[in-house]
C-alpha positions as CSV (number, residue, x, y, z in Angstrom):
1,X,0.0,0.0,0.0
2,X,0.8,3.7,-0.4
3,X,2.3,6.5,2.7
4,X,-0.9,5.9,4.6
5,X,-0.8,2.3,5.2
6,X,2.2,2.1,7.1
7,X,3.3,0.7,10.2
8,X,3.1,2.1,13.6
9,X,6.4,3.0,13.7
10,X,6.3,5.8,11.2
11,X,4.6,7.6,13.9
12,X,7.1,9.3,16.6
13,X,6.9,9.9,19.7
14,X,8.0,13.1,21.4
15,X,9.4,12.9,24.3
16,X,9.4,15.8,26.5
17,X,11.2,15.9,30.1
18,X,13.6,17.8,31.7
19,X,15.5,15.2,33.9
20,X,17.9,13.6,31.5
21,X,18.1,10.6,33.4
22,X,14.6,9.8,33.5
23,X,14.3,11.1,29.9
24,X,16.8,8.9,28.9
25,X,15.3,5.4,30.3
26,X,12.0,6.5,29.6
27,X,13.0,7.0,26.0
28,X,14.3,3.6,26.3
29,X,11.3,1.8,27.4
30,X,9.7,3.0,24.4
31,X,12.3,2.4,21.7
32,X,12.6,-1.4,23.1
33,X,8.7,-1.0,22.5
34,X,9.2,-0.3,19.0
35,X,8.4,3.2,18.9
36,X,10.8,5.4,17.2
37,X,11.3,8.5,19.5
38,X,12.4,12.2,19.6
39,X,13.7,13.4,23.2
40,X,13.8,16.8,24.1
41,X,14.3,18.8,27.2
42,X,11.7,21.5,27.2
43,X,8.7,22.4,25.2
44,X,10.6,25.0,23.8
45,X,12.8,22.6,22.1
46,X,10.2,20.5,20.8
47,X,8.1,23.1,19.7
48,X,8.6,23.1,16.1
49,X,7.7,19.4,15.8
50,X,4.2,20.4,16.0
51,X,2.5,21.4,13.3
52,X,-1.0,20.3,11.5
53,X,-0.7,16.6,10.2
54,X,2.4,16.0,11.7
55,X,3.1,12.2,11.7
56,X,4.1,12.4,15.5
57,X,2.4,11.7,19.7
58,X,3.4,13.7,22.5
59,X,4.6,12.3,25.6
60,X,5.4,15.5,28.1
61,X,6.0,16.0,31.2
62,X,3.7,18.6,33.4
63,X,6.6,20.3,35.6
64,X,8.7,22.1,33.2
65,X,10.9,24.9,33.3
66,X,9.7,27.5,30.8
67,X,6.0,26.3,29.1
68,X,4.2,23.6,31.3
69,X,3.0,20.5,30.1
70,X,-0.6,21.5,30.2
71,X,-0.2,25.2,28.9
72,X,1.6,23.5,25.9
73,X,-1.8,20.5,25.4
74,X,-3.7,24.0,24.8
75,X,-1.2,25.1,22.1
76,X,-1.2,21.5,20.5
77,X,-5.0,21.6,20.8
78,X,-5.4,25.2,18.6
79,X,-2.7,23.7,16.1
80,X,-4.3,20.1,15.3
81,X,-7.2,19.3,18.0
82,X,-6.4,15.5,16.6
83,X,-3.0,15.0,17.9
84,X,-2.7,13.2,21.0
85,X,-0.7,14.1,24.1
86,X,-0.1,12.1,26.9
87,X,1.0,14.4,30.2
88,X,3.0,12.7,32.7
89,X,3.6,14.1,36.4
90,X,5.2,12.6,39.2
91,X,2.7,15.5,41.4
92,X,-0.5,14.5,39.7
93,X,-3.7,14.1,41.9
94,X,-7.4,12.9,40.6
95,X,-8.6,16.7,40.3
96,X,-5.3,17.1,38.2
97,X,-5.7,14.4,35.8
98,X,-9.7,14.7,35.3
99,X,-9.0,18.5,34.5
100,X,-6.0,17.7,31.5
101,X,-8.9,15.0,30.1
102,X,-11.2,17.9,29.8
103,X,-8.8,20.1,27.9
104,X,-8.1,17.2,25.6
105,X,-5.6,15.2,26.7
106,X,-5.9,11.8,25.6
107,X,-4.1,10.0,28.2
108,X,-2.5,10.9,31.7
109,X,0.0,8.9,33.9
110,X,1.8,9.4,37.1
111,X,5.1,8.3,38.2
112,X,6.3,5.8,39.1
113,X,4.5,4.0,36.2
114,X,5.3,0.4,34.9
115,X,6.8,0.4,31.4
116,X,4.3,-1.8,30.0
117,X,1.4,0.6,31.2
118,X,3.7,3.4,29.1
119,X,3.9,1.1,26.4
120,X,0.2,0.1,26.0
121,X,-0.9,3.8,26.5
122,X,1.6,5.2,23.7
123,X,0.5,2.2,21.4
124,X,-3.0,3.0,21.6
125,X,-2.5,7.1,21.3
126,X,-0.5,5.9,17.9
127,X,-3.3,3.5,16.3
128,X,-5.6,7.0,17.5
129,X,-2.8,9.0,15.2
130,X,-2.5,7.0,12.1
131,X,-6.3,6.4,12.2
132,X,-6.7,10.3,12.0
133,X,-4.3,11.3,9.6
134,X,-5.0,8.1,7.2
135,X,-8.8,9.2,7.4
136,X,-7.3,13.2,6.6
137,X,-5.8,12.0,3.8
138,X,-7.9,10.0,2.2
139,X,-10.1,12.7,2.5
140,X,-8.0,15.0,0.7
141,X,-7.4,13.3,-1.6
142,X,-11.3,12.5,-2.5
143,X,-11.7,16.6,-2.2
144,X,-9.0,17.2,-5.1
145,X,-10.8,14.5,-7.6
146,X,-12.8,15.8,-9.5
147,X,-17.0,15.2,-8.5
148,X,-17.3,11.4,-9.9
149,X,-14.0,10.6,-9.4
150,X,-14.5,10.7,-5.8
151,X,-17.4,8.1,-6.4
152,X,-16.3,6.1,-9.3
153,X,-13.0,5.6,-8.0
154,X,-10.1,3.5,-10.8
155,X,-7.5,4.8,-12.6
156,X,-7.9,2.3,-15.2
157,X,-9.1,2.4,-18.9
158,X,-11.7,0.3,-18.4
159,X,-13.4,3.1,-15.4
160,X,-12.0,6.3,-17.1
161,X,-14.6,5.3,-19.7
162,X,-17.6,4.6,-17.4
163,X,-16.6,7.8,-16.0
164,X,-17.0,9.6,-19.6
165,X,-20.0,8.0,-20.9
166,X,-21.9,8.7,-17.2
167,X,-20.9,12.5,-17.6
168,X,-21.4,12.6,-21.1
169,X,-25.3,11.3,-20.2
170,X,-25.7,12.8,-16.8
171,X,-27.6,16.1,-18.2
172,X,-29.5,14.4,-20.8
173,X,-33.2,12.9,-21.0
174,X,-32.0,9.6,-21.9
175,X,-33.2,6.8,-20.4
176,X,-30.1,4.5,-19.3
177,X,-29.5,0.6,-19.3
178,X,-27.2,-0.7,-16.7
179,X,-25.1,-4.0,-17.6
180,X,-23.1,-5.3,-15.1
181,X,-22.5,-8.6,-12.7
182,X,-23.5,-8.9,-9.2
183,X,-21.3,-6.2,-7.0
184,X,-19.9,-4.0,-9.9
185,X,-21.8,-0.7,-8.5
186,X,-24.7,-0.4,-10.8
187,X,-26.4,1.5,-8.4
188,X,-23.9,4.1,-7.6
189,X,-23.6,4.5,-11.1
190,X,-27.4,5.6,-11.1
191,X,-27.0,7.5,-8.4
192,X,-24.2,9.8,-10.2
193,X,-26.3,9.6,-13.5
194,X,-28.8,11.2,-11.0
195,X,-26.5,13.4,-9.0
196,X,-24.8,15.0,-12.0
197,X,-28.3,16.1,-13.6
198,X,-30.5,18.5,-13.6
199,X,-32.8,16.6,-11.7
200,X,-30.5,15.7,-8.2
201,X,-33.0,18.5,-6.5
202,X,-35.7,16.1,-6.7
203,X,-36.2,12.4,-5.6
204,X,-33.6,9.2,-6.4
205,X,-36.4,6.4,-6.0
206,X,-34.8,2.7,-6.4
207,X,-36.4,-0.2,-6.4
208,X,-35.6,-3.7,-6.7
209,X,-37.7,-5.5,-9.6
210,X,-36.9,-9.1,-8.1
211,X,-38.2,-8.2,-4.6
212,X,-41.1,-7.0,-6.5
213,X,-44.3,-9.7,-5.7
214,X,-47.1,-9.4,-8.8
215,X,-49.9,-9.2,-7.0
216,X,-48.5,-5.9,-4.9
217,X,-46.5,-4.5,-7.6
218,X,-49.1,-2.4,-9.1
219,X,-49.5,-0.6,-6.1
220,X,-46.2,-0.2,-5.5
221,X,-45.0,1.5,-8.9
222,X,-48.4,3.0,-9.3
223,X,-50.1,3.6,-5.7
224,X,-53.6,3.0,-4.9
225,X,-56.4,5.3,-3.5
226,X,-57.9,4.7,-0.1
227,X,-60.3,1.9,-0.2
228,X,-59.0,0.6,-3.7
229,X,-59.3,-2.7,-2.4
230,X,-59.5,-4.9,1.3
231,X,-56.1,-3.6,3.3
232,X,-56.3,-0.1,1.4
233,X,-56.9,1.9,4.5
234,X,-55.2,5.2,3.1
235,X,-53.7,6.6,-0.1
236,X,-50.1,5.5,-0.9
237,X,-48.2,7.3,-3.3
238,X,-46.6,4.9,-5.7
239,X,-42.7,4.9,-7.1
240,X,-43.7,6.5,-10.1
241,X,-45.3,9.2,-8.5
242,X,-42.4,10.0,-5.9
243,X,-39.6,10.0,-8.5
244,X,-41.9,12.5,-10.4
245,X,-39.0,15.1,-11.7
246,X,-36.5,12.8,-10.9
247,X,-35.0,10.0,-11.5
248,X,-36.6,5.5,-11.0
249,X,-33.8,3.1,-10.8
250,X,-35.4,-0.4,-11.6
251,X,-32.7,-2.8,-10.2
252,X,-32.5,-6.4,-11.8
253,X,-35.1,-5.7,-14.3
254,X,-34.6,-8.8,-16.0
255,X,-36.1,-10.2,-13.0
256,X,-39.8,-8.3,-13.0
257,X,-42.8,-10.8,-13.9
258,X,-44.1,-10.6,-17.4
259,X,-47.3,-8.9,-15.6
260,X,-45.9,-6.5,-14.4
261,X,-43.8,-5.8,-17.1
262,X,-46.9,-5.0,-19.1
263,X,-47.8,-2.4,-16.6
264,X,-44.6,-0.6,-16.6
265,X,-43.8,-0.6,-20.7
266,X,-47.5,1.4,-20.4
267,X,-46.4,3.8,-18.0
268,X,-43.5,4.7,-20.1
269,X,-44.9,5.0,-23.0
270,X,-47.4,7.3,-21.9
271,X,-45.1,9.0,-19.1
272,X,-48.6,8.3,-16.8
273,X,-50.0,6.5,-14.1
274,X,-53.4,6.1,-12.6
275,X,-53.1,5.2,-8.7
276,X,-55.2,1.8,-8.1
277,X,-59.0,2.7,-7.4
278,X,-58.7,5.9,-9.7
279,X,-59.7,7.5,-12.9
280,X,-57.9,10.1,-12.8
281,X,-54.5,10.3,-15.3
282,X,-51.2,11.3,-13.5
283,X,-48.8,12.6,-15.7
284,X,-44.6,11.5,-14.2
285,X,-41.3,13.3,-15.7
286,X,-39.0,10.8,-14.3
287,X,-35.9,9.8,-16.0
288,X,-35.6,6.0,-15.9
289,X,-32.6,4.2,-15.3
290,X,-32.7,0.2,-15.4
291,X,-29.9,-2.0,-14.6
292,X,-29.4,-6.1,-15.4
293,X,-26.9,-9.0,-14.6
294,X,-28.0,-10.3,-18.0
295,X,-27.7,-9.3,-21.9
296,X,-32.3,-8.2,-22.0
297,X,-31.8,-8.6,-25.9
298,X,-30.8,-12.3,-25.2
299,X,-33.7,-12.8,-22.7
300,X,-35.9,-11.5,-24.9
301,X,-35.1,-13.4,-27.9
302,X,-35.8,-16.7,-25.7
303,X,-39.2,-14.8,-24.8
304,X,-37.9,-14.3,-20.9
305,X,-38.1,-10.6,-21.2
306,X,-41.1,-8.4,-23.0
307,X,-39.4,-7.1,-26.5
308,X,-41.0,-3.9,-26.7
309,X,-39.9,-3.1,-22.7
310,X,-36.3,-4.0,-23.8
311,X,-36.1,-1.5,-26.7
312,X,-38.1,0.9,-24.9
313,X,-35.5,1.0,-21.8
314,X,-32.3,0.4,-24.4
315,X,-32.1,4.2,-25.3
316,X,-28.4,4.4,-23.6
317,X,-26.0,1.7,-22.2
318,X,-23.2,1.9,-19.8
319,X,-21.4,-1.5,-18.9
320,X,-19.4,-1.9,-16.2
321,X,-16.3,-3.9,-16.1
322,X,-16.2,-6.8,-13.6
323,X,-13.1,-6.4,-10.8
324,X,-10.5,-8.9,-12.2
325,X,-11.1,-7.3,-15.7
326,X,-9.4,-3.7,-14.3
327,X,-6.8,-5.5,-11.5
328,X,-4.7,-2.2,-11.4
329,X,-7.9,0.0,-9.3
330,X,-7.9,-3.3,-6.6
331,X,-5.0,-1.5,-4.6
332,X,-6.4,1.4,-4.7
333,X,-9.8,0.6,-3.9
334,X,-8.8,-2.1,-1.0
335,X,-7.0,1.2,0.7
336,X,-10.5,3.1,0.1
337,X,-12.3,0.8,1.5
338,X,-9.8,0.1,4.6
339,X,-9.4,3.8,5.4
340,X,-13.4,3.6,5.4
341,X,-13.3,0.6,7.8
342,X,-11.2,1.6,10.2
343,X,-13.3,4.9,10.3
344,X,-16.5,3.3,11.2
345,X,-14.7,0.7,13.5
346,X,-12.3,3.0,15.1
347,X,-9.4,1.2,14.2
348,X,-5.7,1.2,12.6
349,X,-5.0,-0.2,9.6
350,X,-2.8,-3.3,9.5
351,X,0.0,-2.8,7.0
352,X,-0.6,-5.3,3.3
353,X,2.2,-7.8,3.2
354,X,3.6,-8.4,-0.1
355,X,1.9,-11.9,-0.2
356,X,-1.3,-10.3,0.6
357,X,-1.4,-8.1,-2.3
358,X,-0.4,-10.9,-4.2
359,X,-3.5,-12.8,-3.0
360,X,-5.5,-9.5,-3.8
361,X,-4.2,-9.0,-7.5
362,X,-4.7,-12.9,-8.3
363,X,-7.9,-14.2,-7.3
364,X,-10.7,-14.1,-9.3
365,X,-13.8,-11.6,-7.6
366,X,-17.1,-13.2,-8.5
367,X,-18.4,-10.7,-6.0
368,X,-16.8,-7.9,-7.7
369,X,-16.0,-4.6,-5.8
370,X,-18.9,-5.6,-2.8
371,X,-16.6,-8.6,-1.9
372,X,-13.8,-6.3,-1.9
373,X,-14.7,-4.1,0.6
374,X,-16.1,-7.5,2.8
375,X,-12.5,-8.6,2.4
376,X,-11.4,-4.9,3.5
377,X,-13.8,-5.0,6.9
378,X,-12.2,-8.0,7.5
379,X,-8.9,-7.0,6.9
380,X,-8.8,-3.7,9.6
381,X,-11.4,-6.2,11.8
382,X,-8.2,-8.4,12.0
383,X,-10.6,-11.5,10.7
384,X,-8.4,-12.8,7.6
385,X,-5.3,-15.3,8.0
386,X,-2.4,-15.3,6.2
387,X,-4.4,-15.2,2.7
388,X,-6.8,-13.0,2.7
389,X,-9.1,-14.9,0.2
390,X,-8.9,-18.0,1.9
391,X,-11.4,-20.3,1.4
392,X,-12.5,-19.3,-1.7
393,X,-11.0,-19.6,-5.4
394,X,-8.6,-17.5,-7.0
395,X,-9.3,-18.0,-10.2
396,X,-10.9,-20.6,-12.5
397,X,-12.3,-21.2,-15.9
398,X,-15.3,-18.8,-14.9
399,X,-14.2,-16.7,-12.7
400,X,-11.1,-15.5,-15.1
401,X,-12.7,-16.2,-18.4
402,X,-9.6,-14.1,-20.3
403,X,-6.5,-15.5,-21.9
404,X,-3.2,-16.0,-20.2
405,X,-1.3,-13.5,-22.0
406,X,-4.1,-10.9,-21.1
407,X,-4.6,-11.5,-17.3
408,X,-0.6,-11.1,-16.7
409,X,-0.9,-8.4,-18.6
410,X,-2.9,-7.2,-16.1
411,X,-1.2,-8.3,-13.3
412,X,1.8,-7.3,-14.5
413,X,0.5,-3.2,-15.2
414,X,-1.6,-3.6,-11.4
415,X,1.9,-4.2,-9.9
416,X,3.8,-1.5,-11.7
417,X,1.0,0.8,-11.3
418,X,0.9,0.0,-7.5
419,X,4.6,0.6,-7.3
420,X,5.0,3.9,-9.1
421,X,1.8,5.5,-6.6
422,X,3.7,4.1,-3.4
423,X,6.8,6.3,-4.9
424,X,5.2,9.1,-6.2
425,X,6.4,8.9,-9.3
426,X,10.1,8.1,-8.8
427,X,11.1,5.6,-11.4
428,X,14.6,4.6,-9.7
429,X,12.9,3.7,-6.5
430,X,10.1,1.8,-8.1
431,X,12.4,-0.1,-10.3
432,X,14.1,-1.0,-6.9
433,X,11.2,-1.8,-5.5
434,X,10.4,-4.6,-8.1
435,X,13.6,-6.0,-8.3
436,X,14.4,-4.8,-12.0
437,X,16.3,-2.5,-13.7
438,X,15.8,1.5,-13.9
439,X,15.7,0.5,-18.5
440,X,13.6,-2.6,-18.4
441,X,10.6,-0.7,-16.1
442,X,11.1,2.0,-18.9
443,X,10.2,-0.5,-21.3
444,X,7.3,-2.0,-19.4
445,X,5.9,1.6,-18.7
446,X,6.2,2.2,-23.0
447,X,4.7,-1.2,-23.4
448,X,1.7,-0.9,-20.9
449,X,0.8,2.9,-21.5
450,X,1.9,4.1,-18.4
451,X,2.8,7.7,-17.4
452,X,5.2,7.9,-14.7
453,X,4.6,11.7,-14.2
454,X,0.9,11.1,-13.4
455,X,2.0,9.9,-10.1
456,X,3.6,12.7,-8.8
């Protein structure tokens, strides 16, 4: 992974106390710990450590000559209010520690304290640090993307060109066909067809076509009046109605009953409904987009899917590519969806091994980009073995249906891609990084289409 996956230790500690020889075994402690730490003798010194984003905890003494201890947590606090600071005082009282907890400290300990209760409380103010500044920067990084970039996230070909055909029929009236296998993100695609239109003011209304039941299915698109029939006991606006100047995603169309399919090719046509138990016409403006696991033109030559409904609905198509067909984005979309982890769980995030990624960039993804982000959760939950995927396939006859020569292509451009964002660019240190020479990853870059620069 990139800067913000790394390990614990990338975070230092500063150590602020003014007896040396307490400084110096304290410092110690922590170094046999594994914590790489900065000592210093006043607050004065360490002062210019601190700044917004810094990768760094502070450790500091109360009792100092010069600017206390708890004067400096209020400076820390007006410079980044994320930045934990542990105050230590060999004077400390209840009243005393209560008091620095209120004014945001995130830990306090008094001397003499045992080295493993130091230990554990700096270990758990550095998971707090990474957590925050991981979180920061994924952030910032979302906020310089451009609108659907931040949604549809891939660098590769294969989502550059979702990307352009969702933008390029955002604004327009078209009604939109979905294609895509189980987990791609056929929703979130409708959602930024919605979102980058005219018509995100008003209502997104989805609904899924194979949770759909026949016999209630004309109320639920259309609505019903009150008394339309036994359990109608008030009026119920239908789907129809409520997306009315926006936008109706029908999910797994291909999966609506031919009755009800009747129903709905009518209500496009005319762009009207009549609620159940009513005369009266409703005319809808809502932009209809449809997604399906399978080819509708197929399913409707073999008489599974109404015709007419299919080249009604088949105004626009956008397909999206299934996980192991754009390999390169799984890095960067594994680190997406780990940085979102660990913010819901309020955890760190455990440094990918080389063998993990390797397990990441082969296997096969029938669930697409969902599993994915399962495999994420589990990741940061601290679930998975040695093998992430374990248990399940990495790759058969279905699961990988491309040639050889085309899947290590892949593989092979995933890696190098991978490489070049974890050094920014620098094409000596990625070449180092994979073992090769600075010319031969100058001829893989010409061969695969890759633009070193863009990573800078």
């Amino acid at each position: 992974m990139n800067k913000t996956m790394n390990t614990m230790a990338t975070i230092r500690v500063l150590l602020v106390e003014d007896d040396e020889d307490v400084r110096l075994s304290t410092a110690q402690v922590l170094q046999l710990a594994g914590f790489e730490v900065d000592g210093f003798a006043s607050v004065e010194a360490a002062r210019a450590q601190i700044r917004p984003g810094a990768p760094v905890v502070v450790v500091c003494d109360v009792k100092l000559p010069g600017t206390s201890g708890t004067d400096w947590l209020q400076q820390i606090r007006t410079t980044d209010a994320d930045l934990p600071v542990i105050l230590v005082t060999g004077h400390g009282h209840i009243a005393m520690a209560v008091q620095a907890m209120r004014d945001g400290a995130y830990d306090f300990i008094e001397k003499p304290f045992t080295r493993e209760r130091l230990a554990a409380i700096v270990r758990h103010a550095v998971e707090r640090r990474q957590l925050a500044l991981q979180v920061r920067e994924l952030r910032d990084a979302l906020e310089n993307w451009h609108g659907i970039q931040a949604l549809l996230i891939g660098r590769s070909a294969e989502m550059q060109k979702v990307r352009r055909t969702v933008m390029a029929l955002a604004d327009t009236s078209a009604d939109v066909l979905i294609y895509g296998e189980t987990g791609t993100g056929k929703e979130l695609v409708a959602r930024c067809l919605h979102e980058h239109s005219e018509r995100r003011r008003r209502n997104f209304v989805p609904i899924n076509c194979g949770g759909l039941p026949e016999n209630l299915a004309e109320s639920e698109l259309f609505g019903h009046e009150a008394g339309a029939f036994t359990s109608a006991n008030r009026l119920r606006v239908g789907k129809f109605e409520h997306a009315d100047g926006g936008t109706l995603f029908l999910d797994e169309i291909e999966s609506m009953p031919m009755g009800v399919q009747i129903k709905l090719l009518r209500a496009l046509q005319e762009r009207s409904i009549e609620r159940i138990g009513s005369n009266k016409t409703i005319p809808v403006d809502c932009r209809i987009v449809a997604a399906s696991k399978s080819d509708l033109q197929e399913l409707s030559e073999q008489h599974k899917f109404r015709a007419d409904l299919y080249y009604r609905i088949g105004v626009a198509f956008i397909e999206l590519p299934p996980l192991r067909e754009r390999r390169e984005d799984i890095p960067l979309l594994f680190e997406h969806f780990c940085l979102m982890a660990a913010s819901r769980f309020s955890a760190a995030v455990p440094e990918l091994s080389g063998a993990q990624l390797a397990d990441l960039m082969g296997y096969g993804w029938p669930g697409n980009v969902r599993e994915l982000r399962n495999v994420a959760d589990r990741f940061v939950l601290g679930l998975p073995g040695e093998r992430l995927t374990r248990g399940r396939g990495t790759g058969d006859g279905q699961a990988l249906p491309r040639s050889l020569p085309l899947q290590v292509e892949a593989y092979e451009r995933a890696v190098v891609v991978e490489m070049l964002r974890r050094h920014q660019g620098d094409q000596s240190a990625t070449a180092q990084a994979l073992g090769i020479a600075r010319q031969t990853l100058h001829d893989k870059l010409r061969k695969l289409a890759i633009v070193a620069d863009e990573f800078r």
